[in-house]
N, C-alpha and C positions, 0 to 999 in steps of 0.2 A: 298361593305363595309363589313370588316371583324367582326362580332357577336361579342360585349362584355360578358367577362365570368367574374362570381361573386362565391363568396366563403364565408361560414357563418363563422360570428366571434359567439363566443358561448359569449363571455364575454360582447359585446353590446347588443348582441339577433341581428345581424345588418347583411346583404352581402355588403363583400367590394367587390370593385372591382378587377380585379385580372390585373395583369400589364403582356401583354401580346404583348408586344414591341419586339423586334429585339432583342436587349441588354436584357431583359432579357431573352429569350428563349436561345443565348449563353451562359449566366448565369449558368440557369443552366443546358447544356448540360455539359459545364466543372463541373460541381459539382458535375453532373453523372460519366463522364469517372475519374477525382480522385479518387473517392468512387469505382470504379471498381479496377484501379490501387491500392490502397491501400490496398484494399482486396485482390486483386493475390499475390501482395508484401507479405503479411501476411501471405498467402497460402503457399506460396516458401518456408519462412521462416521456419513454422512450417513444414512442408514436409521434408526438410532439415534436419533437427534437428531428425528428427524421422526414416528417410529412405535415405537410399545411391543413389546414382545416380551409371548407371553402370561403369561410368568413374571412379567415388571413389569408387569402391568395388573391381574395378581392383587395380589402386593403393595402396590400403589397401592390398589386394594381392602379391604385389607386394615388398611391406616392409614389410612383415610378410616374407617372402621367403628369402629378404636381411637379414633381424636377422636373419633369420636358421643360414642364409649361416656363416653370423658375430662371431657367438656362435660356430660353428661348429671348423671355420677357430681359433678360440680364446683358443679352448680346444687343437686343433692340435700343436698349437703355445705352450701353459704351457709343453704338453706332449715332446717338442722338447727339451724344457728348462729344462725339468727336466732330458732328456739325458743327454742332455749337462752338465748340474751339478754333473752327476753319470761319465762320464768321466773324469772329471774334479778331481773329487775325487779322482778315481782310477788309474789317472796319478800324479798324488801329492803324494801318499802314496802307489804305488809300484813301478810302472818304475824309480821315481827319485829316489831309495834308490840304482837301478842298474847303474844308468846315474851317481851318484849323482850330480844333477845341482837340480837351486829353482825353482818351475814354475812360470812363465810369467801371472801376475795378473790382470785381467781386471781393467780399469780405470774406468768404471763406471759399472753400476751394472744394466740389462733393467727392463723398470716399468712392474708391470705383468698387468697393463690397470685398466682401468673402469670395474664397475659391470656392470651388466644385467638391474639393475635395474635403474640407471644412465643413461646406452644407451636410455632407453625409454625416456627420457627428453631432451635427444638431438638432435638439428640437423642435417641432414645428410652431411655437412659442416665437422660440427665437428667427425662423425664418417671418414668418410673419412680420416679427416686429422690424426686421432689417431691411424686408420688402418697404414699409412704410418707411422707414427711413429713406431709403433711395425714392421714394415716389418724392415724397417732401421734398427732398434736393433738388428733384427734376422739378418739379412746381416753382422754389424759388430760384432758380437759377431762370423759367421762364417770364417770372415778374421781373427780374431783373433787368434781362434783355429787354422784356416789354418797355420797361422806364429808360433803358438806355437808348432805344429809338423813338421814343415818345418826345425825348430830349432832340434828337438826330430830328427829329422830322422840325421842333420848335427850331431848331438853330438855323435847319436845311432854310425852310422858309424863310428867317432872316436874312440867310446868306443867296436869296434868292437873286436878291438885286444886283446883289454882287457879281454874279457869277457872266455877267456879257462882258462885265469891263478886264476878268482875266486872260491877260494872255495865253488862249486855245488853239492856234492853226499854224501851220508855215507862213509865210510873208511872200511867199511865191508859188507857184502853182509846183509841186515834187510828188506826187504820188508816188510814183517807183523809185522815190528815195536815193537818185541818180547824183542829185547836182549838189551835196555834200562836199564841200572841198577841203576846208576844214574846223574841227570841234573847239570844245571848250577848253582851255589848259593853257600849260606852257608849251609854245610854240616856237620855231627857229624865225625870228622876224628877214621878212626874204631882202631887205633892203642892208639894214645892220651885221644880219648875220651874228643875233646874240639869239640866247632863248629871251623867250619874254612872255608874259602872261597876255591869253588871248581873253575877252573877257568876251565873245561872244561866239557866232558860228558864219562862217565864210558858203553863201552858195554863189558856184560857180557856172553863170548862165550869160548868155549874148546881151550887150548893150540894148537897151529899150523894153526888157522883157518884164511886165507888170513888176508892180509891190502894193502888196496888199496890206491894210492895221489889221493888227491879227486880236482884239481886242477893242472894247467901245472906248473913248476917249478924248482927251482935249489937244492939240497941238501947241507944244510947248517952244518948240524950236522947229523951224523950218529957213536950214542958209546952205549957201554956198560957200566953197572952199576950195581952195589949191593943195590945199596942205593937213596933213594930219588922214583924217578919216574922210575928208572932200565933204562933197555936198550931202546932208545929211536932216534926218527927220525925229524929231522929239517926242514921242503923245504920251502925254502922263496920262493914266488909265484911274486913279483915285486909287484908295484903299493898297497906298504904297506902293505901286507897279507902275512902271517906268518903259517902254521899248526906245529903242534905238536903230534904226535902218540910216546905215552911210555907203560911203563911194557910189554915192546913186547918180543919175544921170538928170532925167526930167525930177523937178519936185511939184507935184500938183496941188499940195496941201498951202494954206498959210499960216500964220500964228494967232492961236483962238478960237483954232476953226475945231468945229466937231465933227469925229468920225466915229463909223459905227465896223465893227466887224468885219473886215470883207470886199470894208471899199476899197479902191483904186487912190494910192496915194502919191505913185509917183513909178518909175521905172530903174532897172539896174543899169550901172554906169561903169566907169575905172576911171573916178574921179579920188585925189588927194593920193596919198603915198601908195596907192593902189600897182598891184604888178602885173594884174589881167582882169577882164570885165566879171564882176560878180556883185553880192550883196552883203555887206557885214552887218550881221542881226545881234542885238542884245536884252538881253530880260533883267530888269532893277526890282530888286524889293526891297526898300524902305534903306534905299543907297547903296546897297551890296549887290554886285554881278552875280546871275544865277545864271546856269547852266542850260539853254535855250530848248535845249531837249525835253525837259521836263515839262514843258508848256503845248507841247504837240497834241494834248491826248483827247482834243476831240476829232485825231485826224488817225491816230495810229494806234494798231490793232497791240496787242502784247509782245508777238512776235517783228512784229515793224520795229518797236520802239530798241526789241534787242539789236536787230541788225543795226538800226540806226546808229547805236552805242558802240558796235563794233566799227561802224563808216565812220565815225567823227574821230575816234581813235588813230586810224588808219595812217593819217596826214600829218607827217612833222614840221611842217611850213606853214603858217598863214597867208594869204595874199593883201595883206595890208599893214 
């Protein structure tokens, strides 16, 4: 017979008995392992919350490594765009003035993405999916470009033929861009003494000194003159382009004749309303005076073509 055990109540002054049955000793062994389990539970928790397990320290790792890569891939990506945008430019506003065709406009325009700081709040779901969306943009934005010089290269070609008969060079021998006297505009005419519009560019060089067709073409006019612009030279070039070389001295060319680039057509003079020996040059396209400068550019570098812009400027007189 198993010993009764007793246990003092302080509040009778009394010992109860103490229940020492089956059922209860299961009691409370459950209300030990709970109290165990609740306390590890609580353990883990706060353990958790304070320190990494090595599993998440790898992980954490591991997306800290994916954002390099993300930011990395994200700056590589803007610096692509921003190529592509300086190309884009610079075949808008120089090759199409040779081609003259419009350029082929993109139909939508790619997002430049999410910040850095927004990535952090997302799931790698959605970075994923926003990577692929940026890649796709970069893919069509590069067929694009692809068909837009697939185009450039068809046109280039066509325009292959064309491109001797443009007016490309000085008409006189100026490398150091010296003999400039003056530009395109209104000008104070040196005889009248009115402004007047100059429609071409004055170089100022010694009677006899070459003139060259700055462009392949036909001679459309080739006379002599007292008066006006004097003796003077015509070569219609096709495909609307026109030059003009007056106040010349020698004319070597005649009417009909073909000239190619470069040749030798005749010499400067101070012939017609002329006030000292020079060349007055002009560029026609399709009846309208162009700006003669703009026709240089297989002779003048970027920084040439500026100064030149500032030399034509310079001169408030014409000499013819």
């Amino acid at each position: 017979m198993s010993k009764s055990q007793f246990k003092f109540n302080p509040k009778d002054l009394n010992y109860d008995r103490v229940d020492d049955s089956l059922n209860a000793r299961i009691w409370r062994i459950a209300v030990y392992v709970a109290a165990v389990v609740v306390i590890a539970v609580l353990l883990n928790v706060i353990y958790s919350l304070f320190f990494d397990t090595p599993r998440e320290r790898q992980i954490r790792n591991e997306n800290r490594m994916l954002l390099e890569k993300y930011e990395e891939l994200s700056v590589r990506k803007q610096e692509v765009d921003t190529v592509m945008e300086a190309v884009q430019r610079i075949d808008r506003d120089i090759y199409r003035v040779i081609f003259e065709t419009e350029p082929v406009e993109p139909e939508t325009n790619p997002s430049t993405g999410m910040t850095f700081q927004n990535l952090l709040r997302t799931t790698n779901e959605v970075i994923v999916m926003h990577s692929a969306h940026k890649l796709d943009s970069l893919i069509s934005l590069d067929r694009l470009m692809a068909t837009e010089y697939d185009m450039l290269i068809i046109r280039g070609e066509a325009k292959a033929v064309m491109l001797p008969y443009i007016p490309a060079i000085q008409p006189i021998e100026n490398s150091d861009l010296t003999l400039i006297a003056s530009g395109f505009g209104h000008r104070v005419h040196p005889i009248y003494k009115i402004p007047k519009m100059h429609n071409g560019i004055d170089f100022s060089a010694p009677v006899g000194t070459p003139v060259y067709a700055t462009g392949d073409g036909v001679v459309k006019i080739s006379s002599r003159s007292a008066r006006g612009l004097g003796n003077q030279i015509l070569i219609d070039h096709g495909y609307g382009y026109e030059t003009l070389y007056a106040c010349m001295d020698e004319l070597n060319v005649r009417n009909g004749q073909e000239v190619k680039r470069g040749d030798l057509i005749g010499t400067v003079g101070d012939s017609g309303l002329s006030v000292a020996p020079h060349l007055h040059y002009e560029v026609h396209l399709d009846g309208k005076a162009m700006n003669p400068i703009n026709y240089f550019f297989l002779e003048l570098s970027p920084s040439d073509y500026d100064r030149l812009i500032l030399i034509s400027k310079m001169s408030g007189q014409s000499f013819d």
